[in-house]
C-alpha positions as a printed Julia matrix, in Angstrom:
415×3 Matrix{Float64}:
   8.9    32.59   -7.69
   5.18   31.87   -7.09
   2.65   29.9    -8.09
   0.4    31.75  -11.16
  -2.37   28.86  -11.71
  -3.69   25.74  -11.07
  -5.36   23.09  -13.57
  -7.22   20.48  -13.68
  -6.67   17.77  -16.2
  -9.36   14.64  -16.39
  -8.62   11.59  -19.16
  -9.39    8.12  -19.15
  -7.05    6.4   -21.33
  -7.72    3.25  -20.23
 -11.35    4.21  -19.57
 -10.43    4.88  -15.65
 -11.21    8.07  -14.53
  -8.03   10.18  -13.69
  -7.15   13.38  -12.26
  -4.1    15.45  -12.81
  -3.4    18.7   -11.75
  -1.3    21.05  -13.12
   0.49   23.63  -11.07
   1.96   26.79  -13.15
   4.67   29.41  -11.55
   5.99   32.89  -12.6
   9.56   31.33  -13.63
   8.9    30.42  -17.42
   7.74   26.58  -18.55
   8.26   25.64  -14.95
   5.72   23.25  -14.04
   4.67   20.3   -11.79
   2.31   17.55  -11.81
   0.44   15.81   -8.94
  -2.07   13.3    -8.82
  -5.51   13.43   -7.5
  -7.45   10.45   -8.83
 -10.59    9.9    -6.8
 -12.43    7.29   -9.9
 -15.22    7.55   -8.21
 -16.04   10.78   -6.96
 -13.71   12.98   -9.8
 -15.75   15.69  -10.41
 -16.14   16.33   -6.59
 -12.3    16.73   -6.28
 -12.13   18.94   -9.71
 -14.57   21.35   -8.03
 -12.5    21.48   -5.06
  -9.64   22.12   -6.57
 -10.97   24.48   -9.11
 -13.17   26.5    -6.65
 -10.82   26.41   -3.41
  -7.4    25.09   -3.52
  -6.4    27.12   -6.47
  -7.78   30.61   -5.09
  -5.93   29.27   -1.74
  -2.28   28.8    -3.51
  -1.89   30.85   -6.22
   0.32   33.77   -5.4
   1.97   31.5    -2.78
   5.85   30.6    -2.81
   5.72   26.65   -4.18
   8.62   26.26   -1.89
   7.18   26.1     0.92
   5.01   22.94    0.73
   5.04   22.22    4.23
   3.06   25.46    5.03
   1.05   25.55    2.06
  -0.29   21.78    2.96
  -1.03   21.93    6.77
  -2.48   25.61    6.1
  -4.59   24.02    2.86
  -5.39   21.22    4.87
  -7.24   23.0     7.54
  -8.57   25.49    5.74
 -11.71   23.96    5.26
 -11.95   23.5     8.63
 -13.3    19.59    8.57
 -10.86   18.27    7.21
  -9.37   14.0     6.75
 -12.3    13.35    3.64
 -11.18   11.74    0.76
 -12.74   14.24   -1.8
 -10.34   17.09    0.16
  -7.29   14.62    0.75
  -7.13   14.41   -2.95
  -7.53   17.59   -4.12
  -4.92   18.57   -1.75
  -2.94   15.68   -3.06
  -2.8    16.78   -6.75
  -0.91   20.18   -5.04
   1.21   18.62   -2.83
   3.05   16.28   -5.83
   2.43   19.1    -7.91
   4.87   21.09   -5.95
   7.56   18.27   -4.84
   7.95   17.56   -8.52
   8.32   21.26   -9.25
  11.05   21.27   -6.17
  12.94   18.56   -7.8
  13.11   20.46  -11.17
  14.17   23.72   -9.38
  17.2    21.27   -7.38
  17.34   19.53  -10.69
  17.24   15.89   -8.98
  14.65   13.09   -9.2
  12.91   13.57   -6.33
  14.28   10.01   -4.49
  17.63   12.21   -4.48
  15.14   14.83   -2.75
  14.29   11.73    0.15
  17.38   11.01    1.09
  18.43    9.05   -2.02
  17.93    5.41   -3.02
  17.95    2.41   -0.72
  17.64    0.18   -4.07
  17.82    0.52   -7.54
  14.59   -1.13   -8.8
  11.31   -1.39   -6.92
   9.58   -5.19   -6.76
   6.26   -5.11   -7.68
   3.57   -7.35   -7.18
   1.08   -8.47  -10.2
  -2.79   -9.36  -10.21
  -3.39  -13.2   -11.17
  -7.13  -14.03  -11.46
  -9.12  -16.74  -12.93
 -12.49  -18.42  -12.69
 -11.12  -21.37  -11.23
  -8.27  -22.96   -9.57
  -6.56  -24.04  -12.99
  -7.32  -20.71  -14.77
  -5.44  -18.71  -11.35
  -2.48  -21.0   -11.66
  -2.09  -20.49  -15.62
  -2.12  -16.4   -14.87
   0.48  -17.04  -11.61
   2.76  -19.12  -14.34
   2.54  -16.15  -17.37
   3.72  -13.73  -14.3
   6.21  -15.72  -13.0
   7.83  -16.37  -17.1
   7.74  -12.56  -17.48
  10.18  -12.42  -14.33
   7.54  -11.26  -11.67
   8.77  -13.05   -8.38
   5.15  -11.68   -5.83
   1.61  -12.29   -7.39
  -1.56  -11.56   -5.95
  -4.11  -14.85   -6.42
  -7.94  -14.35   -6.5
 -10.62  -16.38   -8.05
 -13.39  -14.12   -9.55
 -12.24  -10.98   -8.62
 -12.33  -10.07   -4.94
 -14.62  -12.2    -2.98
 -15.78  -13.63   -5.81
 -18.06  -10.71   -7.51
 -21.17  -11.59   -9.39
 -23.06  -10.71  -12.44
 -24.85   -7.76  -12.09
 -28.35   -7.92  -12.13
 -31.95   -8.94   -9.22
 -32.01  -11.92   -7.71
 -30.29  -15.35   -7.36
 -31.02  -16.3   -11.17
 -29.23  -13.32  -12.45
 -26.3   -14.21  -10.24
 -25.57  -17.2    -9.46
 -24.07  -18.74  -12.75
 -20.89  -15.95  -12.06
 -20.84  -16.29   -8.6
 -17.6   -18.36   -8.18
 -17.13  -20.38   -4.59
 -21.14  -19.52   -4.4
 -22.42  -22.21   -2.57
 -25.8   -22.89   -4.64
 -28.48  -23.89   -2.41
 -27.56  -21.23   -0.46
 -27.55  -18.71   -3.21
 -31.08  -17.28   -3.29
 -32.46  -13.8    -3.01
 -35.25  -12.53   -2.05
 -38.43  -11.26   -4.4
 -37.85   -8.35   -5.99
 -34.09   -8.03   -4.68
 -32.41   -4.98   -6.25
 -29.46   -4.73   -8.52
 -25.82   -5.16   -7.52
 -22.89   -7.09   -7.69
 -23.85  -10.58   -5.83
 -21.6   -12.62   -4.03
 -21.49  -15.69   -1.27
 -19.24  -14.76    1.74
 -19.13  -18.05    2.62
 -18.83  -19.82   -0.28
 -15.37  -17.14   -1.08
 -14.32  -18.0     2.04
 -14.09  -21.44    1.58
 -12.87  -21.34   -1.64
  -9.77  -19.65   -0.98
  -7.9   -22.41    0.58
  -9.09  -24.63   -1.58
  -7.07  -22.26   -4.01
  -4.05  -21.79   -2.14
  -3.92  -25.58   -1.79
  -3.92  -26.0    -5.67
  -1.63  -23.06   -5.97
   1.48  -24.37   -3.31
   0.98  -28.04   -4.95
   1.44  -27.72   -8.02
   3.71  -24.51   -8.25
   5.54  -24.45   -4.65
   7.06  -21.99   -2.57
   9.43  -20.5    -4.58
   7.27  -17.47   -5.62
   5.37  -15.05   -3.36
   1.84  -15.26   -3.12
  -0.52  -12.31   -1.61
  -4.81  -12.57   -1.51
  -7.07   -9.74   -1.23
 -10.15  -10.53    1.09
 -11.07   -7.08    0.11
 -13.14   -6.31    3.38
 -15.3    -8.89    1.5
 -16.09  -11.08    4.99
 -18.1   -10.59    8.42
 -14.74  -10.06   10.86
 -14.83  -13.55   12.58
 -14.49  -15.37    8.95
 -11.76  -12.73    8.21
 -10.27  -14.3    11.29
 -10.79  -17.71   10.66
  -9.53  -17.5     6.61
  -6.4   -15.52    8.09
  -6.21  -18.79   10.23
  -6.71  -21.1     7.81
  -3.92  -19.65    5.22
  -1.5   -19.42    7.74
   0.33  -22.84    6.79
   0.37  -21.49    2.69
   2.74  -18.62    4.22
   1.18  -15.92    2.12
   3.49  -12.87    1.72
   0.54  -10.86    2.99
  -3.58  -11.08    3.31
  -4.44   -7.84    1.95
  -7.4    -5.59    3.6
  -9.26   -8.52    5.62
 -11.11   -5.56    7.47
 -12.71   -2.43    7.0
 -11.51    0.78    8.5
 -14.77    0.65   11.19
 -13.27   -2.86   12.95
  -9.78   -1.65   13.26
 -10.24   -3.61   16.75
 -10.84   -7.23   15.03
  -7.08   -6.66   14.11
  -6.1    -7.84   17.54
  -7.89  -10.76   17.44
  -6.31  -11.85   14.02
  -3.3   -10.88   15.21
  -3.61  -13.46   18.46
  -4.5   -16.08   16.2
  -2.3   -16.57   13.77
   0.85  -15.25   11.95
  -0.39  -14.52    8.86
   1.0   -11.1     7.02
  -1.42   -8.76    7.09
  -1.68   -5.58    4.21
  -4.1    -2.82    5.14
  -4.85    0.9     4.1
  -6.66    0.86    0.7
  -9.24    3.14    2.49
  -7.33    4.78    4.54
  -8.03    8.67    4.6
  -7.51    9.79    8.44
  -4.73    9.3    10.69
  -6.67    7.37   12.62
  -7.44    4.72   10.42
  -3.74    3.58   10.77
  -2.18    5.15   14.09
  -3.53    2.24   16.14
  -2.47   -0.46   13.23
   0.99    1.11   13.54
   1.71    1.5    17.05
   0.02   -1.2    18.49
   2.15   -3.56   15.77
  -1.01   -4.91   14.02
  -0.25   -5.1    10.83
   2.85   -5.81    8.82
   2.53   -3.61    5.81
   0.95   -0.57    5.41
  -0.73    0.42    1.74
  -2.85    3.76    1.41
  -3.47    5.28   -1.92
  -1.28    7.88   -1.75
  -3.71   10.67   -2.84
  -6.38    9.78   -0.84
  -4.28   10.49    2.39
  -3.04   14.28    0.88
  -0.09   12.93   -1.12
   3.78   12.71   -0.69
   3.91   15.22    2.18
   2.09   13.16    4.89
   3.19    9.38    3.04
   6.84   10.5     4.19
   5.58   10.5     7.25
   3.96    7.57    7.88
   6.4     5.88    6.39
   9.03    7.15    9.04
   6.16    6.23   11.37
   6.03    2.7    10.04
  10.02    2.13   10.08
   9.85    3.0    13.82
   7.38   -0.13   14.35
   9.35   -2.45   11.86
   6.14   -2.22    9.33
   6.4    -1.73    5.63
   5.21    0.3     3.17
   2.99   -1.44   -0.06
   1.34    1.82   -1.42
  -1.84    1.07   -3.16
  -1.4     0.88   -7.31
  -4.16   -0.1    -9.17
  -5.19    1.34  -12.26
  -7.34    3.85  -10.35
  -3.88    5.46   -9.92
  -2.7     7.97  -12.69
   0.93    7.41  -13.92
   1.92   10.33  -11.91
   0.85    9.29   -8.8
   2.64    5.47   -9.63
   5.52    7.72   -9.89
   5.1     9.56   -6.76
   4.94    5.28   -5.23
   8.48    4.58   -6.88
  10.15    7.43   -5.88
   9.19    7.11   -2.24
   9.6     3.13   -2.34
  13.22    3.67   -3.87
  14.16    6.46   -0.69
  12.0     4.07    1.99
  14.25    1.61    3.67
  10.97    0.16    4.79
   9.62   -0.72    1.13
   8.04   -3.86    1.21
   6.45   -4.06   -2.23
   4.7    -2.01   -4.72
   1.32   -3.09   -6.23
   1.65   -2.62   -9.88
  -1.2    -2.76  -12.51
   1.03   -2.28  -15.88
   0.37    0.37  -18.3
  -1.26    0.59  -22.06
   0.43    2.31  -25.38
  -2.68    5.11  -24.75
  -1.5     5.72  -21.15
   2.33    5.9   -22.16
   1.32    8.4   -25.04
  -0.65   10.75  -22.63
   1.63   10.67  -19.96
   5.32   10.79  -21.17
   8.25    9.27  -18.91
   5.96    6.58  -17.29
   8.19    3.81  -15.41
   9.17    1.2   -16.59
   9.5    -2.69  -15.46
  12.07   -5.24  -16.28
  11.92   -8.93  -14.77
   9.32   -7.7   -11.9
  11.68   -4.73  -10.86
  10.34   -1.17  -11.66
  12.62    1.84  -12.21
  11.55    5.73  -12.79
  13.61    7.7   -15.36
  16.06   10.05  -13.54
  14.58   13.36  -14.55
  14.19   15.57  -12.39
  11.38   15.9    -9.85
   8.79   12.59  -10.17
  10.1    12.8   -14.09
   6.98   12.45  -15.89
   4.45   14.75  -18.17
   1.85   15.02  -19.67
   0.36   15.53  -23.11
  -2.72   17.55  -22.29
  -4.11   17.18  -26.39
  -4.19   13.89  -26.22
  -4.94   13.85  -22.62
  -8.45   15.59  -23.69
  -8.87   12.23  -26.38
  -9.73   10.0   -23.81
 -12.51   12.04  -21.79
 -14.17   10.54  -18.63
 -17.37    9.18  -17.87
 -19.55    9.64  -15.01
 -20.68    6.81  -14.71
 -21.71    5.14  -11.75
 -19.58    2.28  -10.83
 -21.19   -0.97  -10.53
 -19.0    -2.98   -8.71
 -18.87   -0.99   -5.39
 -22.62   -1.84   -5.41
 -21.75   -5.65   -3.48
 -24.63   -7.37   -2.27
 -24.57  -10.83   -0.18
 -27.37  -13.06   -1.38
 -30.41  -12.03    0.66
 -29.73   -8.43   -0.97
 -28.1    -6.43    1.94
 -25.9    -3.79    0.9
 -22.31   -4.52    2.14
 -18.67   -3.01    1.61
 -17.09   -3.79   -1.78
């Protein structure tokens, strides 16, 4: 058998941009599927694919993934980018999920097999103040969802878009308003107060654990949103509202402030959302700096090196929490479950739910029952997709406003 072509496939069914590719071999209707959503940079990883990968693999055994993703992988020569990690991505999924049809298991049964039946996912409860948060934590928790992620206006409380202080600071929730003012002539971007956020998170947690308790599991995202000392000093100050994790209170640059956090206090602490070289989480891991570890799958190459780190992480007692937003296609939230089912270090899956449009274009999706999700048991990740209507909900390059953060004197600053 070998592989005859490779495709991409971009839709936007819920108006994110996804990629999907599409790996063909010489056996007849024997396919797989692998996700390589990069939102933000999609045409980039459709040219890569298009113009290299697929000249590189086709005419290749799709057995041998191993080979054909360390020999793909340094092909290019520089190599640990996310544009490449993705592209490379969409193959390697492609072909696991084409190895589990050939074995004719779901590819957990591939992994080693399950550890757990159902996955436990966590939700996204926001609001624009404390009441509004609590009201989305309660409609979780009555739909059976035991771990919900609290923020007040989005992450680090994001602002209207649009120059200046004026423009901003009616959205800017936990702004601090004499403090809120720009300069002249500031340019556009999504305003926010670092230090009002970071005040106004305890304030929140304190509302949340008084009036609903400690009988669900609560998580924050700082979102890299704060200068490393406040990420230190919010980790401190949330310590006693025993969050089930702080999620990404750094950037990948200040892996170092980690140590410092971790001296302080014993908060939880999530990070990887950005991760895209070994590097960014080798120290994390070994040094025992975090307690969960959360890449987007893709962004790292796919399934082939998240088994790994994920053996890594069981070694140092850390636990996985891939990264699932809705910047994830369904095929890549099934290449999350399937690993999170075979992982005996799973510590929770983000989940961001799924639309009628996205269940039509991609056939099989999970599904989730009282906060638990569970794949089909198809064989390999055990989802498709419906390239016609697929091609109904076309993407937009657009470029996205809210990675354009901007504190209030108009420095640009990490979303």
């Amino acid at each position: 058998m070998k592989i005859t072509d490779v495709t991409t496939i971009l839709t936007a069914p819920e108006k994110i941009n996804l990629v999907v590719v599409k790996v063909h071999t010489s056996e007849k209707g024997l396919y797989g599927l692998g996700c390589a959503t990069f939102t933000q940079r999609y045409l980039a990883v459709k040219t890569a694919i298009d113009d290299y990968l697929k000249p590189f693999v086709v005419g290749k055994d799709p057995a041998k993934i191993e080979d054909i993703w360390h020999s793909a992988w340094v092909s290019s020569y520089w190599r640990n980018g996310p544009v490449l990690n993705n592209a490379l991505s969409g193959i390697d999924m492609a072909l696991w999920d084409i190895k589990g049809k050939v074995a004719r298991m779901p590819l957990y049964e591939l992994l080693g097999g399950k550890c757990r039946e159902g996955v436990p996912v966590y939700r996204h409860a926001d609001g624009r103040d404390e009441q509004e948060v609590e009201d989305s934590v309660r409609s979780y928790m009555e739909q059976g969802y035991h771990y919900i992620r609290c923020q007040m206006g989005q992450y680090g409380a994001a602002a209207l878009y649009g120059a200046g202080a004026e423009a901003n600071r009616p959205a800017a929730i936990g702004a601090t308003p004499d403090r809120f003012r720009s300069p002249k002539a500031s340019p556009s971007g999504a305003y926010y107060d670092p230090d009002g956020y970071a005040m106004s998170v305890p304030r929140l947690f304190d509302h949340l654990r008084s009036t609903i308790g400690f009988g669900v599991e609560l998580c924050h995202d700082i979102h890299e949103r704060l200068p490393p000392i406040e990420a230190v000093r919010l980790a401190k100050a949330l310590e006693r509202h025993r969050l089930f994790f702080l999620e990404d209170p750094l950037p990948p640059e200040q892996l170092d402030w980690f140590k410092i956090i971790r001296s302080q206090c014993s908060t939880p602490l999530a990070m990887g959302e950005l991760f895209a070289n070994p590097n960014d989480w080798m120290p994390l891991v070994t040094d025992r700096l975090i307690d969960f570890v959360r890449p987007h799958l893709s962004a790292i190459g796919g399934i082939t090196p998240a088994r790994k780190l994920a053996h890594l992480a069981e070694a140092f007692a850390i636990r996985t929490a891939w990264h699932g937003p809705g910047d994830v296609s369904p095929v890549g939230h099934a290449a999350n479950i399937h690993l999170d089912l075979a992982s005996p270090n799973f510590g929770i899956q983000e989940w961001a739910g799924m639309s009628d449009a996205t269940r039509e274009v991609f056939p099989g999706c999970p599904e989730v029952h009282d906060g638990y999700v569970y794949p089909n048991d198809k064989p390999g990740l055990g989802i498709d997709i419906d390239e016609k209507k697929a091609a109904s909900y076309p993407c937009e390059n657009i470029l996205p406003s809210w990675t354009l953060a901007r504190t209030p004197d108009g420095t640009s600053v990490w979303p």
